[in-house]
C-alpha positions as CSV (number, residue, x, y, z in Angstrom):
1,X,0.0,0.0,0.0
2,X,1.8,3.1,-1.0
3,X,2.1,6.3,1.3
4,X,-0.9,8.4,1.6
5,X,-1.2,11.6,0.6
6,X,-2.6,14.4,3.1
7,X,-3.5,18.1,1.8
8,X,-4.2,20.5,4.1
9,X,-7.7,22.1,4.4
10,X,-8.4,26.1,3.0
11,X,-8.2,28.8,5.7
12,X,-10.8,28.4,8.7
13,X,-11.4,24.8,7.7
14,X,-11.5,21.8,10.3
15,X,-13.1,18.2,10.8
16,X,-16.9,19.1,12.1
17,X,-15.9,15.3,14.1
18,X,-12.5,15.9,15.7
19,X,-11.2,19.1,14.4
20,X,-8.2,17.5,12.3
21,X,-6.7,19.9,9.4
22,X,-6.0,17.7,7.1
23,X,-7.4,15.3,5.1
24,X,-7.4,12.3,2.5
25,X,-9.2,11.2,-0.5
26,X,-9.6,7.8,-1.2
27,X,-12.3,5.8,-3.9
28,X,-13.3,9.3,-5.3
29,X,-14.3,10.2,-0.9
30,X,-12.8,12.7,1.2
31,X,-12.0,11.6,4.9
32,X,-10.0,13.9,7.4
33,X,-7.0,12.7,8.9
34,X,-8.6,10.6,11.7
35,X,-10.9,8.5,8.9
36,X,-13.9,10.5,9.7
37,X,-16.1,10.9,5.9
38,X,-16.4,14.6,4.7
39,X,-19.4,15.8,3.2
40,X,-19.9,17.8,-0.4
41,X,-16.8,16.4,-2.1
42,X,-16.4,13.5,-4.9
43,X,-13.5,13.3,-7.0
44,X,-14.1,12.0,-10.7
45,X,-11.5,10.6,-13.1
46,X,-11.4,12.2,-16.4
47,X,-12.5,10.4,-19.2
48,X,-10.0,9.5,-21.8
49,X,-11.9,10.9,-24.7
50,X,-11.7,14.5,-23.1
51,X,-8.2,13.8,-22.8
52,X,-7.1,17.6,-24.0
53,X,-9.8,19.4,-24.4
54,X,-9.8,21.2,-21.1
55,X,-7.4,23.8,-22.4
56,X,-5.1,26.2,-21.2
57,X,-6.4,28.2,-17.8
58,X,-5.4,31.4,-17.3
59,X,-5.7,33.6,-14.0
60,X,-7.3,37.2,-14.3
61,X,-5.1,40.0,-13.4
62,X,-6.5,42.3,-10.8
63,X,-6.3,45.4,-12.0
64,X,-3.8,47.8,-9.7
65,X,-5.4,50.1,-7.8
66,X,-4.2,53.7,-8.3
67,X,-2.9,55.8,-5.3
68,X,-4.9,58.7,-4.3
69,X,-2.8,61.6,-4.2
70,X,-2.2,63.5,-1.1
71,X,-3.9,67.1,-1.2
72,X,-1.7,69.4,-0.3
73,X,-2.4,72.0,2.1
74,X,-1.2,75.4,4.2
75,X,1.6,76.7,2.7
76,X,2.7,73.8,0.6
77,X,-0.7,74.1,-1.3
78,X,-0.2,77.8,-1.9
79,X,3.2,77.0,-3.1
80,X,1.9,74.2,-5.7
81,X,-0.4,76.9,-6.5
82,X,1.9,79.3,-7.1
83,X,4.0,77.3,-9.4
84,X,0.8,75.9,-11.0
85,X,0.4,79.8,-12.0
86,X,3.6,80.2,-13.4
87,X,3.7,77.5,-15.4
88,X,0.6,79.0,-17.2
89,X,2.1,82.3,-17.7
90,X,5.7,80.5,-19.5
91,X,3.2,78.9,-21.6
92,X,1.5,82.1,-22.7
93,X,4.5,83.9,-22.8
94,X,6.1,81.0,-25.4
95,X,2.6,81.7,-27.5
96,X,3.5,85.5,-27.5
97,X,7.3,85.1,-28.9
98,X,6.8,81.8,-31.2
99,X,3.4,82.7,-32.6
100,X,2.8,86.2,-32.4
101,X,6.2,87.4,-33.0
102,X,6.9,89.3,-29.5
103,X,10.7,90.8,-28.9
104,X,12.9,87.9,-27.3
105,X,13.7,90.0,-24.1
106,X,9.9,90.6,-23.4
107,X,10.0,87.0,-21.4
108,X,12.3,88.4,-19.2
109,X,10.6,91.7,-18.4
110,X,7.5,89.8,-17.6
111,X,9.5,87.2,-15.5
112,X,11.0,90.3,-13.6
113,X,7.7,91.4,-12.9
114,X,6.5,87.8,-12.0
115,X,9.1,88.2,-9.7
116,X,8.2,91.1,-7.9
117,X,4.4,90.2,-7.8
118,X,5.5,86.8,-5.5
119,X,8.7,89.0,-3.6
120,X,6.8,89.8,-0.3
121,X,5.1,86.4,0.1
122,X,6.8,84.5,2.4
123,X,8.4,81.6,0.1
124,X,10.5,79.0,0.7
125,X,14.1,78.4,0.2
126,X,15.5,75.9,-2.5
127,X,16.8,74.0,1.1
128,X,12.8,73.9,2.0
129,X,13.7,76.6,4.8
130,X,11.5,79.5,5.2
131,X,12.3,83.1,6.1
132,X,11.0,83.6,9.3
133,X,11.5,86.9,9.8
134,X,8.7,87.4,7.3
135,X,6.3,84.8,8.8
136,X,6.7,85.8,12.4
137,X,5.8,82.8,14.9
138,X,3.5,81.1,12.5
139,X,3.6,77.4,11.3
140,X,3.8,75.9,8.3
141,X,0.9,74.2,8.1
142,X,-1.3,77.1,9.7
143,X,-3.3,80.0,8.0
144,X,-5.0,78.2,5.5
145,X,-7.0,81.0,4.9
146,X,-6.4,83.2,1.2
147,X,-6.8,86.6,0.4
148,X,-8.4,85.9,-3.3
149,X,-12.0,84.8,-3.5
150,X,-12.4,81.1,-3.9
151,X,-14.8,81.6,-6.6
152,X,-13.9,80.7,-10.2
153,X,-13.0,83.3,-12.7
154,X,-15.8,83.8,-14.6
155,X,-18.0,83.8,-11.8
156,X,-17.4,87.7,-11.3
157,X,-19.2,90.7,-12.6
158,X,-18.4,91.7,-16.2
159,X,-19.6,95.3,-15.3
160,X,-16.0,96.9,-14.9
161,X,-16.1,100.2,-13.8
162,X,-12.8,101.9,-13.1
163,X,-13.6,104.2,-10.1
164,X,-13.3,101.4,-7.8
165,X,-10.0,100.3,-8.4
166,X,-7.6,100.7,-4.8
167,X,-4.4,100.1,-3.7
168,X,-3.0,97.0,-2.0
169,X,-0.2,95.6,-0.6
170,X,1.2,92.1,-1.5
171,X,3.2,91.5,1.9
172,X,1.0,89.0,4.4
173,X,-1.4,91.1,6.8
174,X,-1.8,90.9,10.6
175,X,-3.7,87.6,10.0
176,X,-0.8,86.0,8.1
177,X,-2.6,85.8,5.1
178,X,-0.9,85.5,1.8
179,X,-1.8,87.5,-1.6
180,X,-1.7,85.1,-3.9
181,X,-2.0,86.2,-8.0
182,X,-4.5,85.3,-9.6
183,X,-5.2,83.7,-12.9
184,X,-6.2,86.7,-14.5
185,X,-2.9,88.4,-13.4
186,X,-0.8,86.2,-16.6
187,X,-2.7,88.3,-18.9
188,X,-2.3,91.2,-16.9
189,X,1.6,91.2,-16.2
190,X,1.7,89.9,-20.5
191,X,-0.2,93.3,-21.2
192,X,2.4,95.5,-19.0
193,X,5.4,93.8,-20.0
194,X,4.1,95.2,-23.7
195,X,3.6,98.4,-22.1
196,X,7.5,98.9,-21.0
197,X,8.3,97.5,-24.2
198,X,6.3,100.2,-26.4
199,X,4.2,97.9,-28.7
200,X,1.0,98.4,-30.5
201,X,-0.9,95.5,-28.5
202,X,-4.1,96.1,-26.5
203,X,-5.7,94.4,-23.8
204,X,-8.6,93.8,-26.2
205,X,-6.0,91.9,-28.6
206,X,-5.4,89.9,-25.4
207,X,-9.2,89.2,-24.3
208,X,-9.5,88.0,-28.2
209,X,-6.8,85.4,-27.9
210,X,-7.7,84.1,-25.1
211,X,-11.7,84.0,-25.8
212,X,-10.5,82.1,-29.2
213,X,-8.4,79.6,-27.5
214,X,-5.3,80.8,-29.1
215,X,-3.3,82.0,-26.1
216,X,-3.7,79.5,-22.9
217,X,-6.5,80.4,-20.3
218,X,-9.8,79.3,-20.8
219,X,-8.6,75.6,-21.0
220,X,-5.2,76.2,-18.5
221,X,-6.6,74.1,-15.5
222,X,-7.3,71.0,-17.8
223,X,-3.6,71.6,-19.4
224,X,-2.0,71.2,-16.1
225,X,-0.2,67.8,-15.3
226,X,-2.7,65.1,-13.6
227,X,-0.1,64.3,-10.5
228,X,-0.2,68.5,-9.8
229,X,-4.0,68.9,-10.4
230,X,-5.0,66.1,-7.9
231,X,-2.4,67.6,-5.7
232,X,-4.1,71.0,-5.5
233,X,-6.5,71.8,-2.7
234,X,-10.5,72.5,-4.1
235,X,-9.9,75.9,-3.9
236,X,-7.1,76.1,-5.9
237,X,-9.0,73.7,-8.4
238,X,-11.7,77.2,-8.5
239,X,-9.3,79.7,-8.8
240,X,-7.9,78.1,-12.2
241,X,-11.4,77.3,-13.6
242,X,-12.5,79.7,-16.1
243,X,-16.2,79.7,-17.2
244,X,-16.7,79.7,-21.3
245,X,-15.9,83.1,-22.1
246,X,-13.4,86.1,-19.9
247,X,-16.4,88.9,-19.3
248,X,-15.3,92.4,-21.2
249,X,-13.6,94.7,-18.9
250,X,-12.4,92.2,-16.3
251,X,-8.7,92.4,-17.9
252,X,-8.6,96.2,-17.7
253,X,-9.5,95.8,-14.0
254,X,-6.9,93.9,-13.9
255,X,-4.7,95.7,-15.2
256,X,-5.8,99.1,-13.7
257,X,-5.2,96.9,-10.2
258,X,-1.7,95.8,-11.0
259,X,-0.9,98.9,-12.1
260,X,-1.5,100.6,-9.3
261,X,-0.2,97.7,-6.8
262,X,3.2,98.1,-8.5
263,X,3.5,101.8,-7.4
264,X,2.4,101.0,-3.9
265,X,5.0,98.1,-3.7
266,X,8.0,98.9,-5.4
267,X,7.1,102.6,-6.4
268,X,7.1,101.5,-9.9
269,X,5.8,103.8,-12.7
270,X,5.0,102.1,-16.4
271,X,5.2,104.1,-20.0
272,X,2.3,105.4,-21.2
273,X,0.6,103.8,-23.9
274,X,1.8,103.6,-27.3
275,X,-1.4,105.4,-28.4
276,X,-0.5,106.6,-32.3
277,X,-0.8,102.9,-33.8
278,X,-3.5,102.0,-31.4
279,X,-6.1,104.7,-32.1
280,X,-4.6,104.3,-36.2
281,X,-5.8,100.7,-35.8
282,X,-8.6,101.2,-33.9
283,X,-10.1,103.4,-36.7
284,X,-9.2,101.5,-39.5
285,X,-10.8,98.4,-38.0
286,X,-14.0,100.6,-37.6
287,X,-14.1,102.0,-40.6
288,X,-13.6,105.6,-40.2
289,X,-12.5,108.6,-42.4
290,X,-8.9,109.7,-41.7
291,X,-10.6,113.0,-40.4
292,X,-11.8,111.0,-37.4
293,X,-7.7,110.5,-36.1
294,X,-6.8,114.3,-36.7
295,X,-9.9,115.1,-34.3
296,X,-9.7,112.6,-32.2
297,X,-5.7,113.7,-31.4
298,X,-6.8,117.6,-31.1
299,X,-9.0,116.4,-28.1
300,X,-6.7,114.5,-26.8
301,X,-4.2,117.5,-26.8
302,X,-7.3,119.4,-25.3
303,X,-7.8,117.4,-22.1
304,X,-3.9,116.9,-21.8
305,X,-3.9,113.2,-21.3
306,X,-0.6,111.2,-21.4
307,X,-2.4,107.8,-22.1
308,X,-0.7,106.5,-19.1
309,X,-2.3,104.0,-16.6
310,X,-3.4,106.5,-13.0
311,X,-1.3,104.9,-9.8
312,X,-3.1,106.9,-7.5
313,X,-6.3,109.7,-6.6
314,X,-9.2,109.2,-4.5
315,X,-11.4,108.2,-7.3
316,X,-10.2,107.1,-10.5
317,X,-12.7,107.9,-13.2
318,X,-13.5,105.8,-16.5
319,X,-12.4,108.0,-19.4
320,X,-8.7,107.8,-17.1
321,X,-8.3,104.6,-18.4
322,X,-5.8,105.2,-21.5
323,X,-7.9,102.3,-23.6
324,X,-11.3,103.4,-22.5
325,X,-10.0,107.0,-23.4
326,X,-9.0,105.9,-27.0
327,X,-12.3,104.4,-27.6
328,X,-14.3,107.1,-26.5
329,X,-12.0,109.7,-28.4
330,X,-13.1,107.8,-31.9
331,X,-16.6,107.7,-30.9
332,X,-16.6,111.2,-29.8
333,X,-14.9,112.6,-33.1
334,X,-16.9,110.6,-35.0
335,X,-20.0,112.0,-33.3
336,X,-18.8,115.2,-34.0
337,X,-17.8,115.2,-37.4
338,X,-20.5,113.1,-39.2
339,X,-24.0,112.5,-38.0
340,X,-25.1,109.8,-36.2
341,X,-28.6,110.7,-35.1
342,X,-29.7,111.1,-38.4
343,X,-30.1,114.8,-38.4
344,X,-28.5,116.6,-41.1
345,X,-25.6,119.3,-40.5
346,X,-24.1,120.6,-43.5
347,X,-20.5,122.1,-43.3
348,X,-19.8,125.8,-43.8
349,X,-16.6,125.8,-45.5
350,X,-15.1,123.8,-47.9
351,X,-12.3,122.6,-45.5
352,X,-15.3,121.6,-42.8
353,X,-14.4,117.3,-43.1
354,X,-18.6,117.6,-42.4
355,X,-18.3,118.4,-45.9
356,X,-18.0,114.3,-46.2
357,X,-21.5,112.2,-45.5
358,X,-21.1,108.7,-44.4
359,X,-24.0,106.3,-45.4
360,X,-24.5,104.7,-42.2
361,X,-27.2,102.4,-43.5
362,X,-24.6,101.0,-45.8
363,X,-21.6,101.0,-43.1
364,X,-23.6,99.0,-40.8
365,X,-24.4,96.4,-43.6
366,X,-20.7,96.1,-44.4
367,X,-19.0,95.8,-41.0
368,X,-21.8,93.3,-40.1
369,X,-21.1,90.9,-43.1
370,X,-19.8,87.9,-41.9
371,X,-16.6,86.1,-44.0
372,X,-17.2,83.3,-46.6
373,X,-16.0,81.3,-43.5
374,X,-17.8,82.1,-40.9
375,X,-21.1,81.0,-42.1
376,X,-20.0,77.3,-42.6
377,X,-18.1,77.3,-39.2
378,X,-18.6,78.9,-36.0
379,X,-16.6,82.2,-35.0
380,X,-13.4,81.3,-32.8
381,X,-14.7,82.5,-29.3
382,X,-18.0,82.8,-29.5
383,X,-19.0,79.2,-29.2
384,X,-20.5,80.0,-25.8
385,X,-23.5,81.6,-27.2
386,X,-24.4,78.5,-28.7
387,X,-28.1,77.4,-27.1
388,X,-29.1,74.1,-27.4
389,X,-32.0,75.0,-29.6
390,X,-29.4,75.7,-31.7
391,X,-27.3,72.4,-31.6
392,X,-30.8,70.9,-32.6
393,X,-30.8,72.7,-35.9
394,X,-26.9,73.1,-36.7
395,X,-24.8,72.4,-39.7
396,X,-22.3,69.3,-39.5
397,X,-19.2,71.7,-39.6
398,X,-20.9,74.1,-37.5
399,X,-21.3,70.8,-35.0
400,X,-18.0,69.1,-35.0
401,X,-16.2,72.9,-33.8
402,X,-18.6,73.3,-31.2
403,X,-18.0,69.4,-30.1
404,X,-14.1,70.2,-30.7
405,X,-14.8,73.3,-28.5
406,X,-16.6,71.2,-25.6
407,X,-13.8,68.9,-25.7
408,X,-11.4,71.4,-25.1
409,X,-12.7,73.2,-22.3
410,X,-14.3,70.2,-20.5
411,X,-12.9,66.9,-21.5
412,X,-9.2,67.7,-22.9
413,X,-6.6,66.3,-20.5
414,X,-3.0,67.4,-20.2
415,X,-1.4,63.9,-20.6
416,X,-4.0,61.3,-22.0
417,X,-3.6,58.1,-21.6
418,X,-1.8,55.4,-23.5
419,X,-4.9,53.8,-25.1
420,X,-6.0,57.3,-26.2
421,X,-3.2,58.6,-27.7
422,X,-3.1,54.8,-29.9
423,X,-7.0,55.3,-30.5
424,X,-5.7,58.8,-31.9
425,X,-4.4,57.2,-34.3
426,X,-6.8,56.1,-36.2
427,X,-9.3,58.4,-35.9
428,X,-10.5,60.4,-39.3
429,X,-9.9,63.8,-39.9
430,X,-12.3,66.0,-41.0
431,X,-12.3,66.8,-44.8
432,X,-12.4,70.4,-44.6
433,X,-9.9,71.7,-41.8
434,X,-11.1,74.9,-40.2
435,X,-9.1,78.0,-40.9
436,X,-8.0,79.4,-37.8
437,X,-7.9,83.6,-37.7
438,X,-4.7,83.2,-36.0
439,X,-3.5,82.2,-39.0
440,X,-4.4,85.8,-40.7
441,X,-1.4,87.3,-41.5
442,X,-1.2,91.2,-41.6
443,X,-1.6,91.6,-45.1
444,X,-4.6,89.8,-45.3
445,X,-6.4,91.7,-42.7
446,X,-5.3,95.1,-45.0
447,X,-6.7,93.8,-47.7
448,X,-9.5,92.8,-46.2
449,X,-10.3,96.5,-44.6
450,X,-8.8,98.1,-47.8
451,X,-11.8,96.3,-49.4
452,X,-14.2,97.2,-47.1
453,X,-13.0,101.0,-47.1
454,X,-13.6,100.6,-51.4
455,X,-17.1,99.5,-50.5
456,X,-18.1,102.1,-48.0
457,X,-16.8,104.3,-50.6
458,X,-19.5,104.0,-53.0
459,X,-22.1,104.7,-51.1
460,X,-19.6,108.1,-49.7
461,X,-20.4,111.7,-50.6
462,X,-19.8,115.5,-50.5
463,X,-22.1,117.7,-49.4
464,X,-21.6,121.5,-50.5
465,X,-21.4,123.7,-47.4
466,X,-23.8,126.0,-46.4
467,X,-22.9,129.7,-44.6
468,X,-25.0,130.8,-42.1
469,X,-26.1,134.0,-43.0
470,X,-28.0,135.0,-39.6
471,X,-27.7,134.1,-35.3
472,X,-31.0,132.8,-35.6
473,X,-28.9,129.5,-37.4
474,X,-26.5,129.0,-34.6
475,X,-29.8,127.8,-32.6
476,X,-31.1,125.2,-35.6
477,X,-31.2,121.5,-35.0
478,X,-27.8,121.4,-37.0
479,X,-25.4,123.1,-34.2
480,X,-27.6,120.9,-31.4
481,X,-25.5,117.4,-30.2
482,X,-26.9,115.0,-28.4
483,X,-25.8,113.7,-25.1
484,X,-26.3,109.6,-24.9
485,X,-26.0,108.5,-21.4
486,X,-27.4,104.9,-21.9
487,X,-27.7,102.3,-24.3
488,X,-31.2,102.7,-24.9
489,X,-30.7,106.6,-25.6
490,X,-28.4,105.3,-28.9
491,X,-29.7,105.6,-32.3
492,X,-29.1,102.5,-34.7
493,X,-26.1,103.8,-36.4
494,X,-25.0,105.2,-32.5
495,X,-25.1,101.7,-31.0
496,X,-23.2,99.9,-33.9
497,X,-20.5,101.9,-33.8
498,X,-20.3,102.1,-29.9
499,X,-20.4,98.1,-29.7
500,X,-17.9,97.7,-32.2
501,X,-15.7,99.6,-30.5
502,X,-16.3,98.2,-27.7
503,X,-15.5,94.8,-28.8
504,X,-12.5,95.9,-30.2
505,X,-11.3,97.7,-27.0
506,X,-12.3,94.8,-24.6
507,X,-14.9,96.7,-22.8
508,X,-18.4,97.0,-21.8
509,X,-20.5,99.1,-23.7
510,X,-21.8,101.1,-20.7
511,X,-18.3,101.9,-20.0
512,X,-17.8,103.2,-23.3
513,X,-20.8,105.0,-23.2
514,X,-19.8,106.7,-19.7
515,X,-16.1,107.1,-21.0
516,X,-17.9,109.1,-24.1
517,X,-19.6,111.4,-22.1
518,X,-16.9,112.3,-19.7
519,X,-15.0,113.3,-22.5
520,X,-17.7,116.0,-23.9
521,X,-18.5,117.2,-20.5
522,X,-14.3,118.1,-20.1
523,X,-14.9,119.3,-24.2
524,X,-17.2,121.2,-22.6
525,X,-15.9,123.0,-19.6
526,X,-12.5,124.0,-22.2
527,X,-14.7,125.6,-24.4
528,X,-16.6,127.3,-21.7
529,X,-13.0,128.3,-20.4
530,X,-11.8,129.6,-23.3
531,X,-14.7,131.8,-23.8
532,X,-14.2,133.1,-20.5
533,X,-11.1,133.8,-22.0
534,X,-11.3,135.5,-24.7
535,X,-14.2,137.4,-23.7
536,X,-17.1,135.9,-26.3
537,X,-20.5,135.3,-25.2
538,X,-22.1,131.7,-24.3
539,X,-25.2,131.6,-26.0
540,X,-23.8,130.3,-29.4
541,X,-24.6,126.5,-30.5
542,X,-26.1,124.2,-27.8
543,X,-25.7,121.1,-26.5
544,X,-29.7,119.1,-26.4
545,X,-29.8,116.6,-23.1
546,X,-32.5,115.5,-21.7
547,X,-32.5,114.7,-18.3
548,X,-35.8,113.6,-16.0
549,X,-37.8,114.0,-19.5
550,X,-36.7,117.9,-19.6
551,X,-34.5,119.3,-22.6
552,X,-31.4,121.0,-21.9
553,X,-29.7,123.3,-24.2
554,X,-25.9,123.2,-23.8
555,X,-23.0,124.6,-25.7
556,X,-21.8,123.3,-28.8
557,X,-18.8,120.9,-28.2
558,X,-17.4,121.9,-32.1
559,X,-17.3,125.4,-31.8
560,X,-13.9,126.3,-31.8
561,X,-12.0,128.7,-29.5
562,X,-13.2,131.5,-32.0
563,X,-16.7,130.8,-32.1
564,X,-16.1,129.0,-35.6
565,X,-17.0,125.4,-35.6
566,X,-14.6,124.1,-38.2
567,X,-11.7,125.9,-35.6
568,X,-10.2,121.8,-35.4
């Protein structure tokens, strides 16, 4: 009888009999150790026709379980945060030299100024030490609390008006509380470092790249590595989410804010705007008559503005805002010069530029028409708007950008996986590949406004001037201007142009409309001045407001120092 064979029973397991552990199968029957019979088992031979046919067996691989990353917090979280924030702005600042063409040295001066905005908050060493003498008796893991809102950045209003704006100091209050940038602030410090540097950008060309996805904002939380982003505490994940668009005028804050933090800080003063190529631009985009520039510099030489940023003043107004000013110095001229409420006001001299009528009608039809583009695809930053009604109802192209879009702000991850990026691989491409306007060069955008300017020119003409030839003229509807202190006090052709300038300078249109009429009352009080001056009386042309449903007659903004109104 050859040697039996014990196995040993599974974990927990014991003879219900005698409580042996291991057992014996004999005759196809299970028996513990002691020869007591064990219940529920039988043991069959295999046949010998299903000799091979059981197969290979394989064992299922658990799956490994991915570590949860520990969330920072305290000052280690602000830190990550901080970093988080300045690898963001490297990225926008590679966009600006690569694609757009920026000087080489304007990464440093925006890294400089990086520098200075993080100097006074209480950072560690590249040893991990700390400089105490900054952070007192405090811990490194206490004062959790921030100074910026934990809301996310599109959750603020897009209302931005400039009187508001105050000084503050980046060093840690009494509570210990760091001052920590925020997202906003890359575009910000990107806008100033142009600003030392002299060139022709505005912070509306900055709101445009970033609304179109060009220049990294909108999408910068879902660009950020996965091990950093599940590092980050929740607040830190809603300070870096951006809602679909960047509201208009929340940049200038911004700026207006850093601007004037710099000077309490450091005692820093920036360059004033390089205004000549910005207003030339601004007006050619617009669609303007040259006149419109020579007028709109004259006022500007009237109210003695610099086009500098304030750093300072109990109340900062909105037409002080160098861009805001610009804007409303093209709207103003152009209110001036050629009529916008429809009533007519011939020239009196052959050198008036009245003397040139602009079809308004026709200008609005022209800057409204959308590219041969445009209405197969959607228009780079403005796929927000889309409703669903309209998804319902919208072309194939028009479909796959917005889905393209969606993925982008929502889905889009940093570093995809490894079966994504194979399954990229065979994915089809769409047939017709969207032109990007990023991809506009200069010249085309000329041409393109060169065309426009030919169209508008058909429907141009000259008007022969009229002299007055009594005082009872200086009182006719012609020498009376409006005064437009809301939107729905605009004419048609009024509120086209003041939105399309607004657009263009990255502003609300109430702020344009308040920065417009802070500029005619200071037109104003200088011709009132002057008259004072030079002895003439006050009753010539009027200015028509209405104000609490009464008329009020004021004096004519174009009459010139000499009571002429063509004195430009």
């Amino acid at each position: 009888m050859g040697r039996t064979k014990y196995h040993k029973f599974r974990g927990g397991e014991r003879c219900d009999e005698c409580g042996a552990r291991h057992w014996f199968s004999q005759d196809a029957i299970r028996y513990c150790r002691n020869g007591h019979r064990l219940e529920g088992f039988a043991a069959h031979e295999a046949d010998e026709d299903a000799f091979g046919t059981q197969g290979r067996v394989t064992r299922k691989k658990k799956e490994a379980r991915r570590k949860a990353a520990v969330k920072l917090s305290g000052d280690e979280g602000r830190e990550l945060y901080l970093e988080v924030v300045q690898l963001i702005l490297i990225r926008q600042l590679r966009w600006l030299v690569d694609v757009q063409g920026f000087p080489d040295d304007f990464a440093e001066i925006v890294r400089a100024l990086w520098a200075l905005r993080v100097r006074n908050l209480p950072l560690r060493e590249r040893g991990g030490r700390r400089d105490r003498s900054k952070m007192g008796d405090e811990s490194d893991g206490a004062a959790s609390s921030v100074w910026f809102s934990s809301q996310s950045e599109g959750a603020e209003t897009s209302d931005a008006d400039f009187s508001d704006a105050t000084t503050a100091d980046w060093a840690p209050d009494s509570r210990r509380r760091w001052k920590v940038p925020k997202l906003i602030d890359t575009l910000a410090l990107c806008y100033i470092g142009s600003l030392v540097k002299r060139l022709p950008v505005t912070t509306g060309d900055f709101h445009r790249w970033a609304q179109k996805g060009d220049l990294e904002f909108l999408s910068a939380f879902n660009q950020i590595p996965r091990n950093v982003r599940d590092r980050l505490p929740a607040e830190y994940h809603r300070a870096l989410q951006v809602h679909d668009h960047v509201p208009f005028g929340k940049l200038q804050a911004a700026v207006q804010q850093l601007v004037i933090s710099f000077k309490v800080n450091f005692d820093m003063t920036f360059p004033p705007l390089n205004y000549v190529p910005v207003l030339l631009r601004l007006i050619t985009s617009l669609l303007l008559p040259a006149e419109v520039y020579i007028a709109a510099k004259y006022i500007g030489g009237i109210l003695q503005r610099d086009y500098s940023y304030p750093t300072g003043g109990r109340k900062i107004r909105t037409m002080d805002n160098p861009e805001v000013l610009l804007a409303s110095l093209a709207v103003v001229s152009t209110k001036l010069l050629y009529s916008l409420d429809g009533v007519e006001r011939p020239p009196t001299s052959h050198e008036d530029p009245r003397r040139v009528r602009i079809n308004w009608e026709q200008w609005q039809d022209i800057t409204s028409e959308k590219p041969p583009d445009e209405s197969v695809y959607l228009k780079p930053g403005e796929e927000y708007k889309t409703t669903p009604d309209d998804i319902a109802t919208m072309e194939s192209t028009k479909l796959d950008d917005y889905m393209d879009w969606f993925e982008k702000m929502w889905i889009n991850d940093g570093e995809p996986r490894t079966t994504e990026r194979v399954r990229n691989l065979f994915e089809t491409t769409r047939s017709s590949p969207k032109a990007s306007e990023s991809d506009e060069t200069g010249g085309s955008i000329a041409d393109r406004i060169m065309k426009q300017y030919e169209m508008l020119g058909v429907w141009t003409k000259s008007v022969s001037p009229v002299v007055d030839s009594s005082d009872d003229e200086k009182i006719q509807p012609r020498n009376l201007c409006p005064v437009w202190r809301f939107e729905a006090d605009l004419p048609d052709a009024a509120k086209a142009l003041y939105k399309r300038a607004a657009e263009l300078a990255g502003i609300p249109l109430i702020t344009l409309i308040r920065g417009a009429m802070q500029v005619e009352r200071q037109i104003e009080l200088w011709c009132i001045q002057e008259m004072k001056r030079k002895g003439k009386p006050k009753d010539g042309g009027r200015w028509r407001e209405k104000r609490k449903g009464k008329e009020i007659e004021r004096p004519l903004l174009t009459q010139g120092a000499d009571g002429s109104e063509d004195d430009w």
